[in-house]
Backbone as JSON Lines, residues from 0, in Angstrom:
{"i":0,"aa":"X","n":[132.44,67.45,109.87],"ca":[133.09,68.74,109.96],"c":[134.61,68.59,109.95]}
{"i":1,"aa":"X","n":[135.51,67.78,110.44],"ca":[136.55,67.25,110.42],"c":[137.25,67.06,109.52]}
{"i":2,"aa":"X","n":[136.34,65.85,108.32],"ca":[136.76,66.09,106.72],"c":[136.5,67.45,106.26]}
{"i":3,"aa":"X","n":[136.0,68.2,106.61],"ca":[135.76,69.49,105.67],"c":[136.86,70.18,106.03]}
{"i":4,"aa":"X","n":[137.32,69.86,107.19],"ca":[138.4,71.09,107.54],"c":[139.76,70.19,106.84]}
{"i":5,"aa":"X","n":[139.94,69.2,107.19],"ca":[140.88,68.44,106.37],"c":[141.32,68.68,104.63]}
{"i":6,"aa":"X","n":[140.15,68.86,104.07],"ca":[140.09,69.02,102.9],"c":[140.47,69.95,102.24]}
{"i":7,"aa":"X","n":[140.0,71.19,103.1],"ca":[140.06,72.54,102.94],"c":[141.75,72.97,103.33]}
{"i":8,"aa":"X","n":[142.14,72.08,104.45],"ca":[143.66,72.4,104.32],"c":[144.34,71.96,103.04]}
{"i":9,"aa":"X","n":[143.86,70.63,102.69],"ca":[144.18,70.1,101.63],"c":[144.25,71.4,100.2]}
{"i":10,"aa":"X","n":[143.15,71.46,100.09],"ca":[142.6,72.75,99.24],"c":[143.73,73.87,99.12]}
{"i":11,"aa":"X","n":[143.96,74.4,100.11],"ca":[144.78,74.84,100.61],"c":[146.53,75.27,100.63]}
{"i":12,"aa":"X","n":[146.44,73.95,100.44],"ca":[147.64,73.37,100.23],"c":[149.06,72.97,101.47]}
{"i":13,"aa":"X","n":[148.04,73.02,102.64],"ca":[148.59,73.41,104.1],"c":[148.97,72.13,104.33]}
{"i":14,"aa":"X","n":[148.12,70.96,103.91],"ca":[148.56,69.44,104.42],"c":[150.11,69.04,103.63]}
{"i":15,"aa":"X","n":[150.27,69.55,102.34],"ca":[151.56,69.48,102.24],"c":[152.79,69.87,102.69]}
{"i":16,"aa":"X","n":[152.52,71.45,103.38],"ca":[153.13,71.87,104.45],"c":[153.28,70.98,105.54]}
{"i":17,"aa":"X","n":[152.03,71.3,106.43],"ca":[152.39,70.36,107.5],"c":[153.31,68.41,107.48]}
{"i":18,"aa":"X","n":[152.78,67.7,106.29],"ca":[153.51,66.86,105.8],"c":[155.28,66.9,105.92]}
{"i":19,"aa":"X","n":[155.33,67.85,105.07],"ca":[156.97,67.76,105.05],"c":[157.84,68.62,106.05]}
{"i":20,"aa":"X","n":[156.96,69.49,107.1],"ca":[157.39,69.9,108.09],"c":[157.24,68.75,109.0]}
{"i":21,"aa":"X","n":[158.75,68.27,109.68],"ca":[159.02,67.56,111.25],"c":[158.11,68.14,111.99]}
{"i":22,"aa":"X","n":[158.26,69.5,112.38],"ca":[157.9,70.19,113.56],"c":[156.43,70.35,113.82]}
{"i":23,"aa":"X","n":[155.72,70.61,112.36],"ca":[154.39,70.8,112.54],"c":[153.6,69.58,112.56]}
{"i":24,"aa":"X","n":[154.2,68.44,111.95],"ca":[153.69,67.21,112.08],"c":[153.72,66.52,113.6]}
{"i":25,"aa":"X","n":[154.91,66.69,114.05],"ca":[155.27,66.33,115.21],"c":[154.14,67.49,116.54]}
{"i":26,"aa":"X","n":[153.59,68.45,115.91],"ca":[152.72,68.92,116.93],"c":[151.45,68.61,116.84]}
{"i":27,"aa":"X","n":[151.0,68.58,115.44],"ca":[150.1,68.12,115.38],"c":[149.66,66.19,116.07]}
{"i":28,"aa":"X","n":[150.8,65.46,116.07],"ca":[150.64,64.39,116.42],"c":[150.51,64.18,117.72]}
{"i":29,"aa":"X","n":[151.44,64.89,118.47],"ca":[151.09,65.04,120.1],"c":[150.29,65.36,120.47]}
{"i":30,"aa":"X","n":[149.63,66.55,119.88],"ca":[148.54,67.24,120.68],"c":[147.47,65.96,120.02]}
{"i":31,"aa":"X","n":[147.51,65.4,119.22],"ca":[146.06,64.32,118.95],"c":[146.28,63.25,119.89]}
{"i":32,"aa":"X","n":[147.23,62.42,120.13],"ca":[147.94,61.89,121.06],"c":[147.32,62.14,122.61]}
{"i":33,"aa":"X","n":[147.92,63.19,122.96],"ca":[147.66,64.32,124.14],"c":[146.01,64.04,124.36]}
{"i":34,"aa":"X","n":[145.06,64.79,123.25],"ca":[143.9,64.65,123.52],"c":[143.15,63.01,123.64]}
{"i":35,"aa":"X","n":[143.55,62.34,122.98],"ca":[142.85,61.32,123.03],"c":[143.11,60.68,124.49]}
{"i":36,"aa":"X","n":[144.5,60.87,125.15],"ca":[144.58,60.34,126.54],"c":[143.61,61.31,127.42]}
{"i":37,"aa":"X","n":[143.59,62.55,127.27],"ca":[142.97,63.26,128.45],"c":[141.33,62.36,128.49]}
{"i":38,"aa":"X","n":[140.98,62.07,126.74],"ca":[139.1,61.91,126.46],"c":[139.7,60.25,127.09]}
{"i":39,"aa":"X","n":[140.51,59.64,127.09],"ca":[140.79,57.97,127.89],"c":[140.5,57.98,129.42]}
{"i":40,"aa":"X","n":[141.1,59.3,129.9],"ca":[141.35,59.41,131.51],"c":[139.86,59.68,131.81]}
{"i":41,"aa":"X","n":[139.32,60.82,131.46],"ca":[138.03,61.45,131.75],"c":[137.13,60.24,131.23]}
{"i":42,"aa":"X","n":[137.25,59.29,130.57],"ca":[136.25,58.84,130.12],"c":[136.01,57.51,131.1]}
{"i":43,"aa":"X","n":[137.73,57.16,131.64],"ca":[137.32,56.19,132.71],"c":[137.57,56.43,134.39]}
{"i":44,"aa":"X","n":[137.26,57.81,134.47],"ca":[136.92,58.44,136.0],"c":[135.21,59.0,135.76]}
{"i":45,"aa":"X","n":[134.41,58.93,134.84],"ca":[133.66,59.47,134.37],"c":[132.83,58.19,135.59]}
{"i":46,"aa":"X","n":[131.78,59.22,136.01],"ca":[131.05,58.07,136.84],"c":[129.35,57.75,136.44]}
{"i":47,"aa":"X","n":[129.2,58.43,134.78],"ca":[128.31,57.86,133.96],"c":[127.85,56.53,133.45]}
{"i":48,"aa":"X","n":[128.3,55.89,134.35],"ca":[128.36,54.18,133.72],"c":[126.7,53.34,133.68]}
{"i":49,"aa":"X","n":[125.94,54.01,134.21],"ca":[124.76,53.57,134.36],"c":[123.73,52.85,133.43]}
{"i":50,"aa":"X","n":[123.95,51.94,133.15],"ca":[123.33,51.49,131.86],"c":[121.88,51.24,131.73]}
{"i":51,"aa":"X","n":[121.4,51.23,133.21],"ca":[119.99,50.69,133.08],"c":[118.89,51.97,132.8]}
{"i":52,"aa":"X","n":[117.7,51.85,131.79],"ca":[117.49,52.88,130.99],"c":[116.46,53.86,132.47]}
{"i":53,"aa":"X","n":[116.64,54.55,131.79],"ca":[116.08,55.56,133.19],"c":[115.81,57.22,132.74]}
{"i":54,"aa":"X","n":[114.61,57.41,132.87],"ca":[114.18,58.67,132.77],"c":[114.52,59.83,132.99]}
{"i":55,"aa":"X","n":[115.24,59.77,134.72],"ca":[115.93,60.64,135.47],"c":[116.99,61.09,135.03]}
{"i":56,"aa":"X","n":[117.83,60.16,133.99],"ca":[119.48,60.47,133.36],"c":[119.05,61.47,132.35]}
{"i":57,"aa":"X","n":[117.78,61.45,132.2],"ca":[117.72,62.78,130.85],"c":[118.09,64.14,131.69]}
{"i":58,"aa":"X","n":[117.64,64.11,132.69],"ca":[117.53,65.47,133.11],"c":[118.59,66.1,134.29]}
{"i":59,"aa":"X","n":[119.55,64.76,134.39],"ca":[121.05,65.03,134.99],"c":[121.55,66.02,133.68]}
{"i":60,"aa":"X","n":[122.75,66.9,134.79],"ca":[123.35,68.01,134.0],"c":[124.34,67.08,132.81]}
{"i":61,"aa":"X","n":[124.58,67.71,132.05],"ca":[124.96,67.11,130.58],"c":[126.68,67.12,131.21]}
{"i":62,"aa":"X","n":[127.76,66.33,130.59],"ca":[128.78,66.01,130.67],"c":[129.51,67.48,130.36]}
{"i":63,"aa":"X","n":[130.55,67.71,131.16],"ca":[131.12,69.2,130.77],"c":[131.64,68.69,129.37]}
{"i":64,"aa":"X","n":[131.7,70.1,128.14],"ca":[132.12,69.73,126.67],"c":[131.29,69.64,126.28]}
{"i":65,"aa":"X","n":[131.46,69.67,124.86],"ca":[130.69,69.41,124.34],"c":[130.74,68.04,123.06]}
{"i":66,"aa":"X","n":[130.2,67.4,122.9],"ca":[130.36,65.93,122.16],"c":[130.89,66.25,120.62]}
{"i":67,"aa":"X","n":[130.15,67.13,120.14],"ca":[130.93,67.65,118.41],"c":[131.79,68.28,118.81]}
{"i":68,"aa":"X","n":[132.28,68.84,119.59],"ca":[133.69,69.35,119.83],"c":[134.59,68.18,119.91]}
{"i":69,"aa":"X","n":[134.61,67.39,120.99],"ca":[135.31,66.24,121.39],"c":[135.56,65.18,119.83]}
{"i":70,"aa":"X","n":[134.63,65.13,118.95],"ca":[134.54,64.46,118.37],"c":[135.8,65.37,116.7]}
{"i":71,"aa":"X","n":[135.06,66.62,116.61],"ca":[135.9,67.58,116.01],"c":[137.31,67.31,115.94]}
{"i":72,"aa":"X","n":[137.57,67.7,117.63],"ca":[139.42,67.61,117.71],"c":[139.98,66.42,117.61]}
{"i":73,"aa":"X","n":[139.47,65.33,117.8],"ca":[139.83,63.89,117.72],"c":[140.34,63.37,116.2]}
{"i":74,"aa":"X","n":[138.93,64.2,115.23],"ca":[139.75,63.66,113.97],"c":[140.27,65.06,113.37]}
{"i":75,"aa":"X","n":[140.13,66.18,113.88],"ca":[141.15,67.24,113.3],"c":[142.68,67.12,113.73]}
{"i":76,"aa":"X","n":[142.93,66.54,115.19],"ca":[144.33,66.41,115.21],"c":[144.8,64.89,114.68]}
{"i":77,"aa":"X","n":[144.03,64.07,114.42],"ca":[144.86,62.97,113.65],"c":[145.48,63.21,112.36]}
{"i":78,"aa":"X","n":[146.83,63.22,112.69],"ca":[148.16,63.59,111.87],"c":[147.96,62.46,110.47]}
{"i":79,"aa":"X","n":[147.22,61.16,110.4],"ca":[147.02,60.34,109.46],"c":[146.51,60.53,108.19]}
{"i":80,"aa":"X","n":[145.03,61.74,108.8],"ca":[144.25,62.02,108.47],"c":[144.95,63.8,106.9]}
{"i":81,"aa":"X","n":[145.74,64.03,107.8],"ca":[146.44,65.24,106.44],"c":[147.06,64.83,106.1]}
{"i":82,"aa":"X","n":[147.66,63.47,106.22],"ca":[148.36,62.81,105.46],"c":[148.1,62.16,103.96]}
{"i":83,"aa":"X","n":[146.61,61.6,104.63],"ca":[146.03,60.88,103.74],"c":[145.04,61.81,102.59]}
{"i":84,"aa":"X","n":[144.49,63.6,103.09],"ca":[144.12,63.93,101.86],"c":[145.22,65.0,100.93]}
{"i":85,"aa":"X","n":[146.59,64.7,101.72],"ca":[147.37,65.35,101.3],"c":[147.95,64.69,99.7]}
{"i":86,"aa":"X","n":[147.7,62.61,99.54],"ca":[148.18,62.32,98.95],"c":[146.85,61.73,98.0]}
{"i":87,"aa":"X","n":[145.48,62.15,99.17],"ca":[144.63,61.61,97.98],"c":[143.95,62.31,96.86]}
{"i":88,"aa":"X","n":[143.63,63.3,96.97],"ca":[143.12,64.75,96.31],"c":[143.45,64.74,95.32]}
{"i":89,"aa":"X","n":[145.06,65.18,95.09],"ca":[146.1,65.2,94.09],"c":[146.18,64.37,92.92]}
{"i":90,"aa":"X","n":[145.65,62.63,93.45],"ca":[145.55,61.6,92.18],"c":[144.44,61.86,91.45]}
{"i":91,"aa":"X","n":[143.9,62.72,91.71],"ca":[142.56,62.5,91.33],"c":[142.42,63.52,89.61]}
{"i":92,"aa":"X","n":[143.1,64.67,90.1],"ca":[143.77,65.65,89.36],"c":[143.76,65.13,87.66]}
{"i":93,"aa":"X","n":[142.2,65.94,86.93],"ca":[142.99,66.03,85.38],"c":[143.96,67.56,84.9]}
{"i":94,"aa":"X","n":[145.31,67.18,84.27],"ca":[146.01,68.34,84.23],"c":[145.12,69.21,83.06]}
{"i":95,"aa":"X","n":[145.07,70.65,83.13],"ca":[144.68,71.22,82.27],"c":[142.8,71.76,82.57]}
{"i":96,"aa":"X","n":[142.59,71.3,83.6],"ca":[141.08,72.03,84.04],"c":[141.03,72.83,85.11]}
{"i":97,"aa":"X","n":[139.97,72.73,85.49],"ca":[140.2,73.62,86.8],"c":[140.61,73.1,87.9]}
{"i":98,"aa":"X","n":[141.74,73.25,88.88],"ca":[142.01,72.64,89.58],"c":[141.36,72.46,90.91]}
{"i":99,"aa":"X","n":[140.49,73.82,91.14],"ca":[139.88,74.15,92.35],"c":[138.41,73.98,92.32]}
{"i":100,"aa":"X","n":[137.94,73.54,91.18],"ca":[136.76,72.69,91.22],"c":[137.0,70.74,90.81]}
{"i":101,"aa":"X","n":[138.12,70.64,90.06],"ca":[137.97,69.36,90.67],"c":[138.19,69.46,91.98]}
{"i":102,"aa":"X","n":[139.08,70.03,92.91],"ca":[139.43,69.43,94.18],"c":[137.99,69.49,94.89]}
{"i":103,"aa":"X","n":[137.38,70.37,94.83],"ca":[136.18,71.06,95.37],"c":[135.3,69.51,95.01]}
{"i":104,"aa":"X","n":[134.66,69.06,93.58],"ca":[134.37,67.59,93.81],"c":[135.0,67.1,94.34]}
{"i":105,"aa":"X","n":[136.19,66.71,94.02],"ca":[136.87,65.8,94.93],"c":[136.52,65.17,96.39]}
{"i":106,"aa":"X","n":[136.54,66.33,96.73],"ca":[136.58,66.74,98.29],"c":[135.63,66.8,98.9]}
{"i":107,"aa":"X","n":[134.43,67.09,98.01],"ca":[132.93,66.96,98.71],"c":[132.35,65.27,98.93]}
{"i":108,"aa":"X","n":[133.49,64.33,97.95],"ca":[132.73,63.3,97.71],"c":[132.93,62.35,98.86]}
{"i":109,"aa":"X","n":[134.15,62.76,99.83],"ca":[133.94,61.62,101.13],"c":[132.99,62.25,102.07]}
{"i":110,"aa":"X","n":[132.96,63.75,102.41],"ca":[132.23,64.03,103.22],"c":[130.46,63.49,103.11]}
{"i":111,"aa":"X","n":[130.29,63.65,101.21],"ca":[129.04,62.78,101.04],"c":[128.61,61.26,101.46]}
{"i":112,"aa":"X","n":[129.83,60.46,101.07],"ca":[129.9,59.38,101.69],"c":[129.96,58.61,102.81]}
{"i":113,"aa":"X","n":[130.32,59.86,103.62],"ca":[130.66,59.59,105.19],"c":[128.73,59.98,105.85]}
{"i":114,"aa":"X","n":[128.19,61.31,105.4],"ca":[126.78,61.57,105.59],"c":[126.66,60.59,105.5]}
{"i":115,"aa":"X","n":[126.32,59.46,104.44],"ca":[125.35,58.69,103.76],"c":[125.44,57.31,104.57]}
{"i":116,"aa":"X","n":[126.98,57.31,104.89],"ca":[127.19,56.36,106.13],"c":[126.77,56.08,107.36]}
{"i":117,"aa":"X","n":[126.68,57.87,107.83],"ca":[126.61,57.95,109.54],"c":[124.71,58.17,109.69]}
{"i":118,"aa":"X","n":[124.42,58.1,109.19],"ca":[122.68,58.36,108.53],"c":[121.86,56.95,108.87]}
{"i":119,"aa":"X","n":[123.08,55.98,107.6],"ca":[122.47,54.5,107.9],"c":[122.71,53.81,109.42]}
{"i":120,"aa":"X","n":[124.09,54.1,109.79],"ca":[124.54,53.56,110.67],"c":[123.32,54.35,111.86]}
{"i":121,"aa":"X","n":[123.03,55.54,111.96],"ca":[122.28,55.83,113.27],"c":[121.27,54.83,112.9]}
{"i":122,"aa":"X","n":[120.34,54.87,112.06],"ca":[119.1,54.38,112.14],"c":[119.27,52.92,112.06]}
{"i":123,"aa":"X","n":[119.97,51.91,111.88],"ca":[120.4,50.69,112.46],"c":[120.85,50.74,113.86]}
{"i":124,"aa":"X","n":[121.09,51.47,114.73],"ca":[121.39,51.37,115.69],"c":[120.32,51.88,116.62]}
{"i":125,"aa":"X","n":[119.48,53.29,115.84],"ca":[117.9,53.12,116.77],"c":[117.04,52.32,116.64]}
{"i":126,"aa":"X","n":[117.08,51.63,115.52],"ca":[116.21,50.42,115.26],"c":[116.61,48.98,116.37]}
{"i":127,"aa":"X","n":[117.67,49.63,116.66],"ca":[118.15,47.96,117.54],"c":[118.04,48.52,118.93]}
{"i":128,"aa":"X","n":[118.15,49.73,119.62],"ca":[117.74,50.61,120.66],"c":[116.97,49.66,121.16]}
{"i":129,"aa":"X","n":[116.09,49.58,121.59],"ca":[115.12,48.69,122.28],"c":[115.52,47.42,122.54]}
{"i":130,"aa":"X","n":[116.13,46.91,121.76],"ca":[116.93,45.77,122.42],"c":[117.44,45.76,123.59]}
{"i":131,"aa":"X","n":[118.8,46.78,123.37],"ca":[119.55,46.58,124.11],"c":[119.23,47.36,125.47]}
{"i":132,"aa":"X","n":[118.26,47.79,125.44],"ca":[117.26,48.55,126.75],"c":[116.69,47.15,127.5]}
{"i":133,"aa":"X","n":[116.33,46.39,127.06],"ca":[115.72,45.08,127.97],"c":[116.66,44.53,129.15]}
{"i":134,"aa":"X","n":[115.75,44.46,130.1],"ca":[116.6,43.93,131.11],"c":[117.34,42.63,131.38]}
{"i":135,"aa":"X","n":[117.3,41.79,130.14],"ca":[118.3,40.76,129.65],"c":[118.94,41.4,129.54]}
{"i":136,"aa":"X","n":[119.2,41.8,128.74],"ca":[120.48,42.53,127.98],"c":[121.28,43.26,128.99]}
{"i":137,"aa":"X","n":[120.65,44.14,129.67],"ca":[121.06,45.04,130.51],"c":[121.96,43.78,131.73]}
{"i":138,"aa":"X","n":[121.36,43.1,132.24],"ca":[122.0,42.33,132.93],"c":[123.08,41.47,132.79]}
{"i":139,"aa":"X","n":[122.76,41.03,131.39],"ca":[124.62,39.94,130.49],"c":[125.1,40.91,130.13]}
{"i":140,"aa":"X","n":[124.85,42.2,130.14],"ca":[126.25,43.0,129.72],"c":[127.11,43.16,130.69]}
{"i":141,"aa":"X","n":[126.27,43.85,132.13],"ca":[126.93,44.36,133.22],"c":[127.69,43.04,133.74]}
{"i":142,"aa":"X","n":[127.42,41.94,133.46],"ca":[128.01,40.62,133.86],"c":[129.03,40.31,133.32]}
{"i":143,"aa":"X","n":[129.93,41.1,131.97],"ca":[130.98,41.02,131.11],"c":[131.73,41.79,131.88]}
């Protein structure tokens, strides 16, 4: 969701704005800045640390926030991030077609790539789930 909104500024034409504006860059960078310390602080006063697998943690109240939010603002305020489809979009560009359907491919093609990524990557990581649930494991970690 992050790239889409990225893109769409891109689309837009807002990341070039924000780009060559000091001021808007410079807010946008703090407040990503800003947030990532508050999700640093909360994340190490957070007294969720419990690693050993347990039934009962399902049905503890859920962390205030919400996780696609947290995850949302993290890469919507990275200032890198309109940087980078501010200058990548544009190369892509044949002069003389439509500009708002190439960008439109363009632009669909990382968000496809990123799906196709985060898809494999879960199911390598539930496939290894059970591993790291064993109480070996559980025990040489907490020992690091």
């Amino acid at each position: 969701m992050g790239l889409t909104i990225h893109i769409v500024i891109a689309l837009l034409g807002l990341s070039a704005i924000i780009a060559n504006s000091v001021l808007l860059f410079q807010i946008i960078k703090y407040a990503g800045a800003k947030f990532l310390i508050f999700m640093g602080i909360t994340t190490l006063f957070s007294k969720q640390f419990n690693l050993t697998p347990d039934d009962s943690t399902s049905n503890k109240k859920k962390q205030k926030g919400s996780y696609f939010l947290q995850g949302l603002l993290s890469n919507v305020l990275n200032p890198k991030a309109v940087i980078f489809f501010m200058a990548f979009l544009p190369q892509f560009m044949t002069p003389g077609k439509s500009n708002l359907l190439q960008m439109v491919i363009i632009g669909i093609t990382p968000i496809l790539l990123n799906i196709l990524w985060l898809f494999i990557y879960v199911n390598l990581i539930n496939s290894i789930r059970s591993w790291f649930q064993k109480p070996l494991f559980i025990s040489a970690f907490q020992l690091c």
